[in-house]
N, C-alpha and C positions, 0 to 999 in steps of 0.2 A: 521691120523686125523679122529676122528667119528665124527658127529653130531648129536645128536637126539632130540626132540623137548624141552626138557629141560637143555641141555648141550653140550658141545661142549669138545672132550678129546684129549689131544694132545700126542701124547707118541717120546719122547723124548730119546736121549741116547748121551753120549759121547763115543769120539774112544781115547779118552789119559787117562789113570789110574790119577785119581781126585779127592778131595773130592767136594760134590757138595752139595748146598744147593737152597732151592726157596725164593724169595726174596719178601715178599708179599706184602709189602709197595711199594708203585712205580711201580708197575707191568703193565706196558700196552699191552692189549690186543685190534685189535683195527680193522676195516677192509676199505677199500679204500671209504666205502662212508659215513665216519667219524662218524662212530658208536663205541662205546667204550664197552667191557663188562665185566664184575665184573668177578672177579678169587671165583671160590668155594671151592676146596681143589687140595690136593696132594696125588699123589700112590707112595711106589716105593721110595721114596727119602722125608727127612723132613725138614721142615720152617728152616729159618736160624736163630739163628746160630746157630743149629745142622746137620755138616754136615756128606754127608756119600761119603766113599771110593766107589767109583763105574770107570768101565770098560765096555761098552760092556754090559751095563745093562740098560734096557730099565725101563724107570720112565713114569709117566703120570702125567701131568697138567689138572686141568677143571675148563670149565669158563661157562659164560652163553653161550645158544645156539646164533649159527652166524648164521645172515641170509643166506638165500640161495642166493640172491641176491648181492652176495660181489665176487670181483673177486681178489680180494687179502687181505691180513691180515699185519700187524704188531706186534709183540712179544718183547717188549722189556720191562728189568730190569732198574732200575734209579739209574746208575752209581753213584748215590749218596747218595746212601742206607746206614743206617748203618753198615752192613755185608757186602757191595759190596765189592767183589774180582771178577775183569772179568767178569759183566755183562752179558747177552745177550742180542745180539740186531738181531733179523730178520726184515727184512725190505720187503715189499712187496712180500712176499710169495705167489708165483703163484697158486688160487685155479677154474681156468677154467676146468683144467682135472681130479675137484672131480667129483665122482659119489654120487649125495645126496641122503640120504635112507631114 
């Protein structure tokens, strides 16, 4: 995870051979002191439904910058997406032992 005063990048990977796509509707991003923040784009992997065969391949997510001020986050896709196949959902993502730059 980077953050820099305009953006926030999250780099991502699976470890089971996938095709994988970002699901940009419904996308919450989101951090423990109920702050929400808009998705920008994608690296690495494209919008659904175009998905891509990936392994062990590191993709990148970006949203708005997070405060520094957040001690955990939330990641989740809306299992009810038109393309949804197996959402993600991270829940409380520990960010006490970032270093902010």
């Amino acid at each position: 995870m980077c953050v820099s005063d305009t953006e926030t990048k999250l780099e991502l990977y699976t470890k089971e051979s996938k095709k994988v796509c970002v699901l940009k509707e419904g996308m919450v991003f989101q951090d423990d002191l109920g702050t929400s923040y808009s998705f920008l784009k994608t690296e690495g992997v494209g919008l659904c439904p175009k998905r891509t065969q990936m392994k062990n391949t590191p993709f990148s997510l970006y949203f708005q910058s997070i405060s520094s001020q957040a001690g955990s986050f939330d990641l989740i896709e809306d299992k009810n997406a038109k393309h949804a196949h197996k959402p993600w959902v991270y829940e409380r993502v520990d960010l006490t032992k970032c270093v902010w730059k």
